[in-house]
C-alpha positions in Angstrom: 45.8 5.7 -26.6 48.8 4.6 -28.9 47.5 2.5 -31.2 49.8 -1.0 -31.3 48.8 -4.9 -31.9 49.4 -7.0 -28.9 52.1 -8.5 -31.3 53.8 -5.1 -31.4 53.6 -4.6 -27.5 55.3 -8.1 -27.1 58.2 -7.6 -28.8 59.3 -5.1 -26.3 58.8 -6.8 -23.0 61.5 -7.7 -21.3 60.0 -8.1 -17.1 57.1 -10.5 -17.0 54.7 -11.4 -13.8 53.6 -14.7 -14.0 50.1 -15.8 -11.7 49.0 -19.3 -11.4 45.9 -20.0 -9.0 45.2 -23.4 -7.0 42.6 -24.4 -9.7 45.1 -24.7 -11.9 48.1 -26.2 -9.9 46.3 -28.8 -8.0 43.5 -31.4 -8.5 39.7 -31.6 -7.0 41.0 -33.8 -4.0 43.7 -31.1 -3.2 47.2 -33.0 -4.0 49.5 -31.2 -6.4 49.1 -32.0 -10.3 52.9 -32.6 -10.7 52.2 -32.6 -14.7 51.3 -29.3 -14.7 54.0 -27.6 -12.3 56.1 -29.4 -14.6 55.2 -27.9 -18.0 55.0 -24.4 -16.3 58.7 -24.7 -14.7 59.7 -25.8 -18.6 57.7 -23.0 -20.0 58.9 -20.3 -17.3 62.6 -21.7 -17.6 62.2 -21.2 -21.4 61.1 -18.0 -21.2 64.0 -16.8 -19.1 66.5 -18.5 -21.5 65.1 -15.5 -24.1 66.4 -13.2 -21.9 63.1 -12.2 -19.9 62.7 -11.7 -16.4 60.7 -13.3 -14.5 58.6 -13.1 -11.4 56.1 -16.0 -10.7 53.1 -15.6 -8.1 51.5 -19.0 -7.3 49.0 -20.2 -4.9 48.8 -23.9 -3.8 49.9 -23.7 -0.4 46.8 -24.5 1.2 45.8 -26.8 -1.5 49.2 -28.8 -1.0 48.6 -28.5 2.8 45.1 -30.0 2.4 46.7 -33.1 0.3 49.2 -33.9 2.8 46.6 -33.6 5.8 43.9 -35.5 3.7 41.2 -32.8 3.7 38.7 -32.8 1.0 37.0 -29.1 1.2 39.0 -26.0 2.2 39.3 -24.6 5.5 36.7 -21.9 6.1 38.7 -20.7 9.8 41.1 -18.4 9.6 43.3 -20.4 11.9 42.8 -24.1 9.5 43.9 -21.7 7.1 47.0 -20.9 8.6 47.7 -24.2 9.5 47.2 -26.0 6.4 49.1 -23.4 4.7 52.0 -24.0 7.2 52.4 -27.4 6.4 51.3 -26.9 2.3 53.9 -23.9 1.7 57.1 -25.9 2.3 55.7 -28.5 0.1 54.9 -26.4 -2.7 58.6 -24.4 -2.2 60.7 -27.9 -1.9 58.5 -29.1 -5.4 59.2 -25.3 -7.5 62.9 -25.4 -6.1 63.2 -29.3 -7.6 62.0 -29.1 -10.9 63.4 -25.6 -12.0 67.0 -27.3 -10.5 66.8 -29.9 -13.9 67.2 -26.1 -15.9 70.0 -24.8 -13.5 67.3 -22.0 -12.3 68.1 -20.3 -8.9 64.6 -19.1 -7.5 64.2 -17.4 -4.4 61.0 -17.6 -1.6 59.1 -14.5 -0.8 56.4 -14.3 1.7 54.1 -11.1 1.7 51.0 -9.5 3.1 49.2 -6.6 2.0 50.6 -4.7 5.5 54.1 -5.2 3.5 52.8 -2.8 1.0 50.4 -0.5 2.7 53.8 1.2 4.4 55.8 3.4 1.8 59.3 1.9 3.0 58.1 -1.7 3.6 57.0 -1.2 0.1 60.1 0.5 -0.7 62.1 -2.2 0.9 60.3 -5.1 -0.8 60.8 -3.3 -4.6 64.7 -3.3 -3.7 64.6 -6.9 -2.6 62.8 -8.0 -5.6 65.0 -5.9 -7.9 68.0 -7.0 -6.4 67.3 -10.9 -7.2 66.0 -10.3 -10.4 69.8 -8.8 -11.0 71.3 -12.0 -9.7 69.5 -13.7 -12.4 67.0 -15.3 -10.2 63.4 -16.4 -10.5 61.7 -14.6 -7.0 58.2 -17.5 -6.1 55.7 -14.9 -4.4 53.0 -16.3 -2.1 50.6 -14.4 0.2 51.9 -15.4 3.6 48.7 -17.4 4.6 50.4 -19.1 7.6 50.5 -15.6 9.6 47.9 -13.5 7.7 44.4 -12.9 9.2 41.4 -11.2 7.2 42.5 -7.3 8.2 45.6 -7.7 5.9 45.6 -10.6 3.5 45.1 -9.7 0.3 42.4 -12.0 0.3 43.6 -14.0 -3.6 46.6 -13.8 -5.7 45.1 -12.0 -8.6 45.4 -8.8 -6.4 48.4 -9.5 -5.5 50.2 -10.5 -9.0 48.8 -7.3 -10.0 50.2 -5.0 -6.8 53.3 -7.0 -7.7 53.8 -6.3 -11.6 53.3 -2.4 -10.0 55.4 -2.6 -7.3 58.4 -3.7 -10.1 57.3 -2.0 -12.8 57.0 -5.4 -14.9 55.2 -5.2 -18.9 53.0 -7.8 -18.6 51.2 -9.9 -15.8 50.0 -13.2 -17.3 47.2 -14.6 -15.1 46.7 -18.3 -15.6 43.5 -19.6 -14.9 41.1 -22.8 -15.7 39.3 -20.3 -18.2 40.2 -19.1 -21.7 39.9 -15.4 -20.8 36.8 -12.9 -20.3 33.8 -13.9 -21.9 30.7 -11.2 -22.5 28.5 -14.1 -20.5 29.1 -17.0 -18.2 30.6 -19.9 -20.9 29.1 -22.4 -17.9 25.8 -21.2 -18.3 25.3 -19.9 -21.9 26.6 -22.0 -25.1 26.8 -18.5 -26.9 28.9 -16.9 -25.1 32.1 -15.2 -27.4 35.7 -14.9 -25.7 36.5 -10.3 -25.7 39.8 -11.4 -27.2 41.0 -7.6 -27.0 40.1 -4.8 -23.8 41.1 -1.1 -24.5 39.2 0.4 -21.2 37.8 -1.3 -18.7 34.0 0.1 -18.4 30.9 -0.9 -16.8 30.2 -3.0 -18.9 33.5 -5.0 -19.5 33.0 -5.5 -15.2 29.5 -6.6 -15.8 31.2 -9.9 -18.0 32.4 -11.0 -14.7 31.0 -13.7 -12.8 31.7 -14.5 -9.3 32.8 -18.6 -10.2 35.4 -20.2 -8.1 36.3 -23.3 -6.9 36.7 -24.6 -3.9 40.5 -24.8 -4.0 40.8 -21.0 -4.5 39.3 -17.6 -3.6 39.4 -15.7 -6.8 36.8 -15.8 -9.9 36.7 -13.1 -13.2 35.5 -10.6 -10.5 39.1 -10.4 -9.0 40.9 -10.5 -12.5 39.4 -7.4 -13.8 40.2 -5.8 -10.4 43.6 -7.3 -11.4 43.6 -5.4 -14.7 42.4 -2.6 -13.6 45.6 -2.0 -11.5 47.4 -3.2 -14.2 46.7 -1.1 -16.8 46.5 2.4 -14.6 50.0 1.5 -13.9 51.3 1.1 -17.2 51.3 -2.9 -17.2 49.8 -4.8 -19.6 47.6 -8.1 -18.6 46.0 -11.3 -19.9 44.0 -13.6 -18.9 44.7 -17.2 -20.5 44.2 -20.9 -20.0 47.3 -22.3 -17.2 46.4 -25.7 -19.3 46.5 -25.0 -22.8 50.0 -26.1 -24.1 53.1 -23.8 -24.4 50.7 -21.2 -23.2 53.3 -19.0 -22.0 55.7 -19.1 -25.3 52.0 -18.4 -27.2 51.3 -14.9 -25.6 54.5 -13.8 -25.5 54.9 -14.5 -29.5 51.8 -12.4 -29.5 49.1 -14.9 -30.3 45.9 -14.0 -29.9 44.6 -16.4 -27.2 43.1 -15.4 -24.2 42.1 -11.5 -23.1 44.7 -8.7 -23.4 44.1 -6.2 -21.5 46.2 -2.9 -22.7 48.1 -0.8 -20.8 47.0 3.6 -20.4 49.3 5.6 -22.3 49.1 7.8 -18.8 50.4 5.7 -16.1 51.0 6.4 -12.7 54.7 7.1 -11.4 55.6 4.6 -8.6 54.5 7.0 -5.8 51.2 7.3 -7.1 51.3 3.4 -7.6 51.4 3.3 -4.1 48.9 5.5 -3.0 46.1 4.4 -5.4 46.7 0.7 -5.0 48.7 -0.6 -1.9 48.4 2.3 0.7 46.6 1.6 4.0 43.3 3.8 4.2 43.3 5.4 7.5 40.2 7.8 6.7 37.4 9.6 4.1 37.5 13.2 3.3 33.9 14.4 1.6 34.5 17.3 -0.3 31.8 19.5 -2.7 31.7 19.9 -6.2 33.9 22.7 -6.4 37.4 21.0 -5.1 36.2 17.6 -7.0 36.2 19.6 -10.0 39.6 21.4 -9.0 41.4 18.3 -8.4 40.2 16.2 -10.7 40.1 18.0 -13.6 42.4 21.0 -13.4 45.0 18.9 -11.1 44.9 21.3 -7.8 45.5 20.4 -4.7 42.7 20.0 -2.1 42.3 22.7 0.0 40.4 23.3 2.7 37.8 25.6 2.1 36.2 22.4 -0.1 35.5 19.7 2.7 32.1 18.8 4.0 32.9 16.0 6.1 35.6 13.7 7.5 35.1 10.0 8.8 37.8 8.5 10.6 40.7 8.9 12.7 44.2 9.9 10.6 47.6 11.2 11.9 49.6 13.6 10.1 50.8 11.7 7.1 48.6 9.2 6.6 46.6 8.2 3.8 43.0 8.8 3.2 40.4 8.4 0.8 38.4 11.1 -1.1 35.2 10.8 -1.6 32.6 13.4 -3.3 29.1 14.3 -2.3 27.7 11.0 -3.5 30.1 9.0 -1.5 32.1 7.7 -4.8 35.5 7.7 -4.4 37.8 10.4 -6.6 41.0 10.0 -5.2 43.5 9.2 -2.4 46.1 11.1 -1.0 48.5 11.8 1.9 47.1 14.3 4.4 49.0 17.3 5.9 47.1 17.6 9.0 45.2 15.4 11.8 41.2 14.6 11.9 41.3 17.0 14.7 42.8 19.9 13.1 40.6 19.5 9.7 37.7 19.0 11.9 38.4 22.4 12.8 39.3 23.7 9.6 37.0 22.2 7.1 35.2 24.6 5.0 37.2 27.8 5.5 39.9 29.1 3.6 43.4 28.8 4.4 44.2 32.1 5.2 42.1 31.1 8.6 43.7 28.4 9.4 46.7 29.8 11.4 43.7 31.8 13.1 41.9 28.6 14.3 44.4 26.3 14.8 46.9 28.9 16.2 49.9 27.3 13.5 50.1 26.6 9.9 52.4 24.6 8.5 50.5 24.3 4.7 47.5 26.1 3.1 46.3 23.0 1.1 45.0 19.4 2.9 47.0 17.5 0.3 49.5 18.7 -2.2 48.8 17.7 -5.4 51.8 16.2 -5.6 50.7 13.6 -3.1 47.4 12.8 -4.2 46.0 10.6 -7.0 42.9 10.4 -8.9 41.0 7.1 -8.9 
């Protein structure tokens, strides 16, 4: 990896995704902590006056909804969900649109689920939309649209989603703001010695075995969905950290490069945006098992997967969907977009293409998935 400080990498970012979760935007009992929206529509508004764009991600919408309705513990049904957020999200909107007014800020409202991203041109459509606001000089507010989504498509917390988000616009940095200094190698509630990892290079075993599964219960998320977070990040050539929402002038603090929080860097060999897409917001329609032989070939010596190397499918694709690929052991390797339909690879699985106009009676392609269309997880 290129060796740079965080200092360095700062210097150069000029697109920033900015995540704030309901911990931090709203008290115990659920109403809105005006103080703090207010210092982060300052900080954001200041950071835009640098010349940095920006593209915020906040929850509250249920936690505004449950203020108004005078709830005092989350809705657990999908449908209290949905209603709470209907009535919390234009209260949140109508407070972000009113305080970044007092710094002549335009910002925009966008509602998304992951079923936005899981198809290429909804994806492809939302990356245009975003890009053209950010060129009108406007500040786009992303929520996951809890009012309509159910369990099958939401995203399920806004970590995942910030981080889909810095990847779908190809942003430098995704600063998550939580009501936690960063990644700690132990549970700071539970152990007085625990140390802050101020710096994260990869993201092994063990770095996932720091998190903890804490939340409150004004939000979904915990460390657990953060290092998913990074870990989407920094395969797509994003950098992250993790920092305290309440620590002042936070923002203006990591992007002067000091060293608070956890800064996660970015791989030197990113995805491309199609790839983006496949390994991170596609829609899994299926598995493909395949032996040792085609995990080695397409891992390691970039092939594509043809074949002659499947032992098994699960699932029921079309043409042009995208499935998962899984190795003997059932761990995933990859995901890609398939060329033919479970009922044709049925067929065709374990032989080599030079049979498959024989069986099938066509052939439109020797390989499963072109290599061009597949990525490695």
């Amino acid at each position: 990896m290129e060796s740079y400080s965080r200092l360095n990498y700062m210097k150069n970012v000029k697109r920033i995704v900015i995540k704030v979760g309901s911990s931090t935007l709203t008290y115990k009992n659920g109403l809105l902590n005006l103080n703090m929206m207010e210092q982060l529509v300052r900080q954001i508004s200041d950071m835009k006056n640098r010349g940095i764009e920006i593209i915020f991600v906040t929850s509250g919408a249920i936690g505004a909804g449950m203020g108004k309705l005078s709830l005092n513990k989350r809705p657990k049904t999908i449908p209290e969900k949905q209603a709470t957020a209907a009535v919390g999200q234009g209260i949140l909107m109508h407070m972000y649109e009113k305080l970044f007014s007092e710094y002549s800020v335009t910002v925009a409202q966008i509602l998304l689920t992951k079923e936005d991203l899981n198809h290429r041109d909804r994806f492809l459509n939302s990356r245009n939309a975003l890009f053209c606001l950010l060129s009108k000089n406007v500040i786009p507010i992303i929520n996951e649209n809890d009012a309509v989504a159910i369990d099958e498509i939401k995203f399920g917390d806004n970590d995942t989603l910030s981080a889909l988000v810095a990847s779908l616009t190809d942003a430098d940095l995704l600063i998550v703001l939580s009501d936690i200094n960063g990644l700690y190698d132990k549970n700071p509630s539970t152990n007085t010695d625990a140390t802050l990892i101020k710096e994260v290079e990869n993201i092994t075993p063990a770095i996932e075995n720091c998190a903890g599964v804490a939340g409150s219960n004004l939000g979904t998320g915990g460390m657990i969905t953060k290092i998913q977070a990074a870990k989407i990040c920094v395969n797509s050539g994003n950098a992250m950290v993790i920092v305290n929402g309440s620590r002042k002038g936070v923002l203006g603090n990591v992007l002067n490069g000091n060293d608070i929080g956890t800064f996660f860097k970015p791989l030197d060999n990113h995805l491309s945006s199609r790839k983006k897409w496949l390994a991170y917001a596609s829609d899994i329609k299926g598995n493909l098992i395949i032996d040792e032989g085609a995990k080695l070939a397409i891992r390691d010596k970039n092939k594509s997967l043809l074949p002659s190397g499947i032992k098994k499918i699960e699932g029921c694709f079309s043409k042009g969907d995208v499935v998962s690929i899984l190795d003997i052991d059932n761990l995933e390797i990859g995901r890609g977009i398939i060329n033919y339909d479970y009922k044709d690879i049925s067929l065709i699985k374990g032989c080599k293409s030079s049979c498959i106009e024989e069986i099938l009676g066509h052939k439109n392609y020797d390989e499963i998935i072109l290599k061009d269309n597949l990525v490695i997880i």
